[in-house]
C-alpha positions as CSV (number, residue, x, y, z in Angstrom):
1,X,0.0,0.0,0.0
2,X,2.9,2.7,1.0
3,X,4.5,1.8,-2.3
4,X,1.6,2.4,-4.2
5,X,0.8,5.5,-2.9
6,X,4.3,6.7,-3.5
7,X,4.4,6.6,-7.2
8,X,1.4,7.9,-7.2
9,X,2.5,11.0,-5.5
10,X,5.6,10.5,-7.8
11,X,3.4,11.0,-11.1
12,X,1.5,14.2,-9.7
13,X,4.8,16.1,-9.6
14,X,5.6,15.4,-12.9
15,X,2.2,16.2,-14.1
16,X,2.8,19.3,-12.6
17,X,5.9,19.9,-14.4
18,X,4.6,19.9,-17.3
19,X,1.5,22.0,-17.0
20,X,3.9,24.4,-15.5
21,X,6.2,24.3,-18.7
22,X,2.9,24.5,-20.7
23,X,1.8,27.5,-18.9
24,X,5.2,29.2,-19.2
25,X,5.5,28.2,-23.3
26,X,1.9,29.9,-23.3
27,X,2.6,33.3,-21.8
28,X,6.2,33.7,-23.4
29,X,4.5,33.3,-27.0
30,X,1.8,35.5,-25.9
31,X,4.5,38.1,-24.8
32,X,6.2,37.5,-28.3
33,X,3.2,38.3,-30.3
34,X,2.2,41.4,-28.3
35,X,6.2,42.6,-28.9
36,X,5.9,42.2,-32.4
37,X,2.3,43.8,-33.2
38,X,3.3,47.0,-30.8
39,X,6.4,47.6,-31.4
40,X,8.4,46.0,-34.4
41,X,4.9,46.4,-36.7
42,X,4.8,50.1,-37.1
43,X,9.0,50.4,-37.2
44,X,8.1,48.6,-40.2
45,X,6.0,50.7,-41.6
46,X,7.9,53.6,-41.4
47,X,9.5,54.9,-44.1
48,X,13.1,53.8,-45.1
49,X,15.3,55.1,-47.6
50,X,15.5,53.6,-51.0
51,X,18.4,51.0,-51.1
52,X,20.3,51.6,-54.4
53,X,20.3,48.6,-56.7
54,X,23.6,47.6,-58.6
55,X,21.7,48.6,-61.7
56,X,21.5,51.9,-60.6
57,X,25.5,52.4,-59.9
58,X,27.9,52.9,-63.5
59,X,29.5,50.2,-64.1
60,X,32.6,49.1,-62.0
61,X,35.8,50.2,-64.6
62,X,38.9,48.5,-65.2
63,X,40.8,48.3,-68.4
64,X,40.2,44.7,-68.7
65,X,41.0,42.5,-71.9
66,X,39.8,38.7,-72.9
67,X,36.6,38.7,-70.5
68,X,34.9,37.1,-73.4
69,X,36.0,35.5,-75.9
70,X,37.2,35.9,-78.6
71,X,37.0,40.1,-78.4
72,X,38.6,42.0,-74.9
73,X,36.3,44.8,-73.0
74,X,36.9,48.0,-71.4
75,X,35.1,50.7,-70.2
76,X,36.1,54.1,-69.6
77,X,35.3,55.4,-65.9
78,X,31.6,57.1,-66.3
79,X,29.7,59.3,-63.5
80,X,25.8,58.4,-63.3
81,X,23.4,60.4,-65.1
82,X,19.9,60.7,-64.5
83,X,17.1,61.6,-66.7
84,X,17.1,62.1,-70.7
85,X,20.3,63.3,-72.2
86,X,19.3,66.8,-74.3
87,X,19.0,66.2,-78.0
88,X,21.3,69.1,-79.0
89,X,24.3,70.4,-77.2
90,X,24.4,73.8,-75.7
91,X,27.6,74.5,-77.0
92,X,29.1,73.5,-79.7
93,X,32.8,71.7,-80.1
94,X,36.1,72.8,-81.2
95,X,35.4,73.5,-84.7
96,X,31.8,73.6,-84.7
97,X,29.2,76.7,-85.3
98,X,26.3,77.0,-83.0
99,X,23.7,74.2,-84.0
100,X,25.8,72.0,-86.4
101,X,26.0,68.3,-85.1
102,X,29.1,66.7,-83.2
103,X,30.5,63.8,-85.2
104,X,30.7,60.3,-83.9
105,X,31.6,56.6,-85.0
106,X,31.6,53.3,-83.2
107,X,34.1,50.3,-84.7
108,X,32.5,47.0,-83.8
109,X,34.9,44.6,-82.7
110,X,35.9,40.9,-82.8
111,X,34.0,40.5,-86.4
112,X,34.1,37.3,-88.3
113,X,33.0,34.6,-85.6
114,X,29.3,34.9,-86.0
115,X,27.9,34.4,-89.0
116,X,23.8,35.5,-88.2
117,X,24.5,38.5,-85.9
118,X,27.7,39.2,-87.5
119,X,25.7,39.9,-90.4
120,X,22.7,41.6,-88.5
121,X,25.3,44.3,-87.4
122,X,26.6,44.8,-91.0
123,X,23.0,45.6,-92.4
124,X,22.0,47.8,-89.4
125,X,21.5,51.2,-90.8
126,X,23.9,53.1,-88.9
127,X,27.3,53.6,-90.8
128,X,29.2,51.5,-88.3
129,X,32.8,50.5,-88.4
130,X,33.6,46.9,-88.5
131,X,36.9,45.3,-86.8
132,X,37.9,41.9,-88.1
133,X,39.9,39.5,-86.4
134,X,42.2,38.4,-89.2
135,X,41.3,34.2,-88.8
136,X,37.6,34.3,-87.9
137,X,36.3,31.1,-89.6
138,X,33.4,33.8,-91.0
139,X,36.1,36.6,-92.0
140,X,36.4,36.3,-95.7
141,X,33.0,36.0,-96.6
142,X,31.7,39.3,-93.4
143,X,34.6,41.8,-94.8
144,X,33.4,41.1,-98.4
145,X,29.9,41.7,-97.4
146,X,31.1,44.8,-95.3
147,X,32.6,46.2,-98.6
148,X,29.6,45.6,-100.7
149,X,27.3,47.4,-97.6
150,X,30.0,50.4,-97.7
151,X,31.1,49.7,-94.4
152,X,34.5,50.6,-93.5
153,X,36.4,47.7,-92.3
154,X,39.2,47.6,-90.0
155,X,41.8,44.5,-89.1
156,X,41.5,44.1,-85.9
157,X,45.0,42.8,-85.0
158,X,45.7,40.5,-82.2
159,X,47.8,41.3,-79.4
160,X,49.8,40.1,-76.7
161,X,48.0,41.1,-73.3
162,X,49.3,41.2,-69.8
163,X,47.7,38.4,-68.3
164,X,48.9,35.1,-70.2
165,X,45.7,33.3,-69.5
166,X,43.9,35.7,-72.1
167,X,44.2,34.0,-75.4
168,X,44.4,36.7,-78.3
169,X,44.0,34.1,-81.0
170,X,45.9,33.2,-83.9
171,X,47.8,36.1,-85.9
172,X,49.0,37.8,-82.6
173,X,52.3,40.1,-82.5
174,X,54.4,39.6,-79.1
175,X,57.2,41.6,-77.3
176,X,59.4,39.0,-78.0
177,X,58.5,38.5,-81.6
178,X,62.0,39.2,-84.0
179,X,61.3,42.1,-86.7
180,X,61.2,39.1,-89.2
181,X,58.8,37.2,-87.7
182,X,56.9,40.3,-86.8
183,X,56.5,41.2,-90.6
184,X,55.6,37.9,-91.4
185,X,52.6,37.8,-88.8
186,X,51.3,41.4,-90.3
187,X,51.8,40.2,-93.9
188,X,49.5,37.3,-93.0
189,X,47.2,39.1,-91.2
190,X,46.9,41.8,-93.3
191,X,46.2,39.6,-96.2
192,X,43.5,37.9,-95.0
193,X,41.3,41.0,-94.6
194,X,42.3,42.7,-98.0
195,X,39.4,45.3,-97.6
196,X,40.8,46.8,-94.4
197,X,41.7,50.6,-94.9
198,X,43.2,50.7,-90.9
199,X,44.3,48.5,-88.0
200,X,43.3,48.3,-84.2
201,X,44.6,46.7,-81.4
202,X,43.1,43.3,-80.1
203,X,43.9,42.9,-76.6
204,X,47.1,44.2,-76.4
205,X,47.7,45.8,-73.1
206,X,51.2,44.3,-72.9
207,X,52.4,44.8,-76.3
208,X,50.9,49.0,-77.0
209,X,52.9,49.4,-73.8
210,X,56.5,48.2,-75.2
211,X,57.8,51.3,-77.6
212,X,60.3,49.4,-79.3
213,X,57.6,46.8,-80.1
214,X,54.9,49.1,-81.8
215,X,58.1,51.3,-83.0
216,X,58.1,47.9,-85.5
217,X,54.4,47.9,-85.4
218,X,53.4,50.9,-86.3
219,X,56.4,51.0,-89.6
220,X,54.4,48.4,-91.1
221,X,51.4,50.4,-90.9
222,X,53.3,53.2,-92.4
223,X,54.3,51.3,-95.0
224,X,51.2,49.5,-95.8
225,X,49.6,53.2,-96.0
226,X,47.3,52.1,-93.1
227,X,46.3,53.9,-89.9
228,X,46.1,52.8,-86.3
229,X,43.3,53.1,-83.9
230,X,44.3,52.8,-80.5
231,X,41.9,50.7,-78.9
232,X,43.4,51.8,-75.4
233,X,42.9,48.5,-73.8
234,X,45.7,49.9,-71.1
235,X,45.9,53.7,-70.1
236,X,49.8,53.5,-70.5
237,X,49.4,52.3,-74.4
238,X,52.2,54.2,-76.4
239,X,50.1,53.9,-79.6
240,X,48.8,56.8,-79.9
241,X,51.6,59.2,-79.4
242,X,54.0,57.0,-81.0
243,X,51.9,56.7,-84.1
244,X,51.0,60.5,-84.5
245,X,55.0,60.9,-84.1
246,X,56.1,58.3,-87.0
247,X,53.5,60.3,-89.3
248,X,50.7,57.3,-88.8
249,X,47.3,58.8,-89.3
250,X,45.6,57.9,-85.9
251,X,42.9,58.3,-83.1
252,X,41.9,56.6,-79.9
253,X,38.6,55.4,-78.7
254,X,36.6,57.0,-75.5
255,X,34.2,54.8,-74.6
256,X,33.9,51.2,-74.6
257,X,29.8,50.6,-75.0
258,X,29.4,46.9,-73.7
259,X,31.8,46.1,-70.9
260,X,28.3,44.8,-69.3
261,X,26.6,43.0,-71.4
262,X,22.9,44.5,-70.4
263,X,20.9,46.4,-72.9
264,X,20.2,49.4,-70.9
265,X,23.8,49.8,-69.4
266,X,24.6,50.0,-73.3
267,X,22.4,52.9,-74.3
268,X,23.7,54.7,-71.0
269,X,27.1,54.1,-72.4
270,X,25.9,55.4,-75.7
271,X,24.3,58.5,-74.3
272,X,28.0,58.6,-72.7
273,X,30.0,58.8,-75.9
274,X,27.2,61.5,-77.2
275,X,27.9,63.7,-74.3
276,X,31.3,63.6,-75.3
277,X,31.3,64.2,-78.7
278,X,28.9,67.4,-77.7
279,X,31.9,68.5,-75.5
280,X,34.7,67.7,-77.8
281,X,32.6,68.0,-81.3
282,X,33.7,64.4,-81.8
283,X,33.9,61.2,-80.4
284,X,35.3,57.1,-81.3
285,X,33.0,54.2,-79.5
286,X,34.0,50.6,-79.3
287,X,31.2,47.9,-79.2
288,X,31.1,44.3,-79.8
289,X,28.7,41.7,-81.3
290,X,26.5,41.2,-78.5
291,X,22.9,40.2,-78.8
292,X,22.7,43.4,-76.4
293,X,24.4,45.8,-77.8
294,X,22.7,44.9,-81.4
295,X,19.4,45.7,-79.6
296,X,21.0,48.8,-77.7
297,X,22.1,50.1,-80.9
298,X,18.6,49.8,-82.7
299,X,16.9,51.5,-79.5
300,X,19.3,54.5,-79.4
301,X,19.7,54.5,-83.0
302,X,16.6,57.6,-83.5
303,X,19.0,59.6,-80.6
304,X,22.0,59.1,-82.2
305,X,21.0,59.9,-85.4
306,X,19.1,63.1,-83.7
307,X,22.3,64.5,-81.6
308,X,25.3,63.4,-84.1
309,X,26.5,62.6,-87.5
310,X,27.9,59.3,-87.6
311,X,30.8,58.9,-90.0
312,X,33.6,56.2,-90.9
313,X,36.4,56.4,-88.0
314,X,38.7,57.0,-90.6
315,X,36.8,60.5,-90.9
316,X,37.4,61.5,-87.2
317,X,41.4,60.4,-87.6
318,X,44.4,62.9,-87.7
């Protein structure tokens, strides 16, 4: 009898327990939900300023090479602009009267590797520049087409880059190339785009760098009657300066359109290059073909053709 009425005592205490931990689970949830409806609720619902989205900020710039193959991208450092750009410039550019147009061209890039949108690009009414890579399996038959259109065509000559593990493709001059081997390269090159009336730089970051290397560089443009268009895939390139002192007709690019391959970072970037041909009454973009920047093109195309005349790049070289 004692044993039995001691675990029966036994299980009362631990039925007490537990209603006790029940009763305590009860009131802390109740607590919880009374915390939350008073006083985290209408924090909530006050108002909070607008995070920034990455699509809001320019895009981040480097002068980067070989991020897709087979072109390189850069972009020049750009500061944010909000709302429409105006369709006319205040002011006109050096050499410009009040009212006349800035002029402008873009060179498309890395030509001769696609053969539909290679060709969309070519027909887009526009008077686009068009860069070919010298061994693109579509090359021969794009530049051929590109003459036909009235496009100016360009070799777009392959480079040695900084950074090993960018792969400038076949046809590529490098710092440690000897001047023979260097002229055969360019002969090469230079045969397989017959229709080219000037040479840029593919990749190349290393190689515009070294003076004694486009020294020999820039005397077989000379010689071939060509001119150079620095694509200024590194701020330090020599090109430029080097080619303008050898008596090498030449120009530079501003803006590179399609670092980011997003169609509305594009037509910012365009809106970019229009700025500055307002400010400088001319201006050289570099694009690539990009599903994105074909459509960019097409939706800016009724602002461009509103704020600038676009012209060969041959036209805007000195």
């Amino acid at each position: 009898m004692a044993a039995g009425k001691g675990g029966k005592k036994k299980g009362g205490g631990k039925g007490k327990i537990v209603r006790g931990l029940l009763l305590f689970g009860f009131l802390a949830a109740t607590l919880l939900a009374a915390f939350v409806l008073m006083i985290l609720r209408p924090f909530e619902n006050q108002r909070r300023p607008a995070v920034r989205s990455s699509r809001d900020k320019p895009p981040i710039v480097h002068f980067e090479e070989g991020a897709a193959k087979p072109g390189s991208t850069a972009i020049e450092p750009q500061k944010e602009k909000k709302g429409p750009a105006p369709v006319v410039s205040a002011k006109p550019g050096p050499g410009r009267t009040a009212g006349e147009l800035p002029v402008l061209a873009i060179v498309i890039d890395d030509m001769g590797y696609q053969s539909e949108l290679d060709e969309e690009l070519l027909r887009l009414d526009l008077g686009l520049t068009f860069a070919f890579l010298p061994h693109g399996p579509h090359t021969a038959t794009q530049a051929e087409l590109a003459a036909k259109l009235g496009r100016e065509v360009l070799l777009h000559f392959p480079m040695e880059p900084d950074d090993h593990r960018w792969d400038p493709g076949p046809g590529a001059a490098t710092i440690g190339m000897s001047p023979a081997r260097l002229r055969e390269v360019f002969a090469e090159d230079r045969s397989l785009v017959p229709q080219a009336v000037g040479i840029n730089n593919h990749m190349g970051s290393r190689f515009t760098r070294d003076s004694a290397a486009m020294r020999g560089f820039l005397a077989l443009v000379r010689d071939s009657r060509l001119f150079f268009l620095d694509s200024l895939t590194s701020p330090d390139s020599v090109g430029y300066s080097l080619a303008k002192e050898m008596g090498v007709k030449t120009g530079r690019r501003q803006v590179f359109l399609d670092n980011v391959r997003d169609q509305a970072l594009i037509v910012t970037q365009i809106r970019q290059l229009l700025a500055i041909a307002e400010q400088q009454g001319e201006a050289i973009g570099i694009g690539h073909p990009y599903p994105q920047t074909l459509a960019a093109l097409r939706a800016a195309r009724p602002e461009i053709m509103a704020r600038a005349r676009m012209l060969a790049v041959s036209r805007l070289l000195q």
